[in-house]
C-alpha positions as CSV (number, residue, x, y, z in Angstrom):
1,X,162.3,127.0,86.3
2,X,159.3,127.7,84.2
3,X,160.9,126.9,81.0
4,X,162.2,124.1,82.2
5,X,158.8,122.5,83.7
6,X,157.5,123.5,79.8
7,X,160.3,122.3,78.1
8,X,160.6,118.8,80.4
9,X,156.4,118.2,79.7
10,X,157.2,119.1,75.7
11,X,159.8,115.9,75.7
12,X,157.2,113.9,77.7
13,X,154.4,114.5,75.8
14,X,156.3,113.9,72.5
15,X,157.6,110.6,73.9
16,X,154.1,110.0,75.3
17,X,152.4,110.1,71.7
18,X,154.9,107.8,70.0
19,X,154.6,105.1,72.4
20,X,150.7,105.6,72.5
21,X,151.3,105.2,68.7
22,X,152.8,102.1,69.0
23,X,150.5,100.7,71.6
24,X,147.5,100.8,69.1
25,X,148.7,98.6,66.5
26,X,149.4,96.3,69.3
27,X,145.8,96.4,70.7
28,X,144.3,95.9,67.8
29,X,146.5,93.0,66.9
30,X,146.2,91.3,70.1
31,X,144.5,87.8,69.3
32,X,143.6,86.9,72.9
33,X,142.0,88.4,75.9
34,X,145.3,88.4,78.0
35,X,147.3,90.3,75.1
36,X,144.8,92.9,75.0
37,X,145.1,92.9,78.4
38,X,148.4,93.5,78.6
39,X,148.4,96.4,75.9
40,X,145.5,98.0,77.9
41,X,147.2,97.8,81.1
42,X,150.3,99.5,79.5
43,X,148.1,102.3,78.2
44,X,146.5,102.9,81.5
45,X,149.6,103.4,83.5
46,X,151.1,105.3,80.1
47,X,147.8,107.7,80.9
48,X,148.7,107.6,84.9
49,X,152.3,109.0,83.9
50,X,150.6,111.6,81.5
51,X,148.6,112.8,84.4
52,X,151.4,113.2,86.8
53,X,153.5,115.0,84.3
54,X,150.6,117.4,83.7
55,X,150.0,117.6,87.8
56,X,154.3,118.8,88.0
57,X,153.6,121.2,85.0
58,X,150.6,122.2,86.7
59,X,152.3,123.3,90.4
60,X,154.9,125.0,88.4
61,X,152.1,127.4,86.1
62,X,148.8,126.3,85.8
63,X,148.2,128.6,82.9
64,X,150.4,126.6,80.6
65,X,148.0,123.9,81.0
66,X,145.0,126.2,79.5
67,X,147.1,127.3,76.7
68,X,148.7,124.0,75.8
69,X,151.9,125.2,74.2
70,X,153.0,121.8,73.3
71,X,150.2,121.3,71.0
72,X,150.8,122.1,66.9
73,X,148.5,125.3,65.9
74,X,146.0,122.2,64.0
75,X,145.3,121.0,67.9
76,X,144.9,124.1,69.2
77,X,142.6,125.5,66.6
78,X,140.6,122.2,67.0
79,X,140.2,123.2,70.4
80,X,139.0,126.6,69.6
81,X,136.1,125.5,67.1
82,X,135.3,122.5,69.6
83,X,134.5,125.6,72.4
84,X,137.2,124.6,74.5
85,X,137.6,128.1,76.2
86,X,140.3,128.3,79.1
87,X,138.8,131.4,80.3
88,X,135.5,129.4,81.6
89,X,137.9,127.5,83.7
90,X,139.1,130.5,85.5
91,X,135.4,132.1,85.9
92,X,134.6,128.0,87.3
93,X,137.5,128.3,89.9
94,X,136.9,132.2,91.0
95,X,133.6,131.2,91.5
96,X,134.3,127.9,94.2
97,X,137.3,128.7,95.5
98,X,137.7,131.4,98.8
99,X,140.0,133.9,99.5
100,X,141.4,134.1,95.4
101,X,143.6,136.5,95.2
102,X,145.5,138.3,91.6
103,X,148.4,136.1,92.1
């Protein structure tokens, strides 16, 4: 089932990026408020669907979250030099949550 969560969030997030690469040449081309509005409105529920897809691949393995396999080793290394360190996360969560146990 694991693989399948991963390999189900890779599609989505591939599939998420192209149309989010398509939805900015139509924001920016938008030439009145209600366009624009439309394009943002599409973004926002594109980002709502991101979110959910991340919340299923979370409740299947959270840890695949914190090491983002989906993401090319240029992403992953800016996350590195940006500080982006997965291990705080877990020190954050042993720290506020009760009764946390090694499973």
């Amino acid at each position: 089932m694991l693989v399948s969560s991963l390999e189900s969030f890779e599609g989505f997030h591939e599939g998420w990026v192209r149309r989010q690469e398509k939805l900015l040449p139509r924001l920016l081309s938008a030439e009145s408020e209600e366009q624009q509005k439309s394009v943002i409105e599409q973004v926002l529920c594109d980002y709502q669907q991101f979110l959910e897809e991340k919340a299923r691949l979370a409740n299947a393995d959270v840890f695949l979250l914190f090491s983002a396999p989906w993401l090319s080793a240029y992403e992953r290394a800016l996350l590195w030099i940006g500080d982006y360190k997965a291990s705080l996360i877990v020190r954050l969560l042993e720290g506020s949550v009760e009764g946390l146990t090694g499973e």
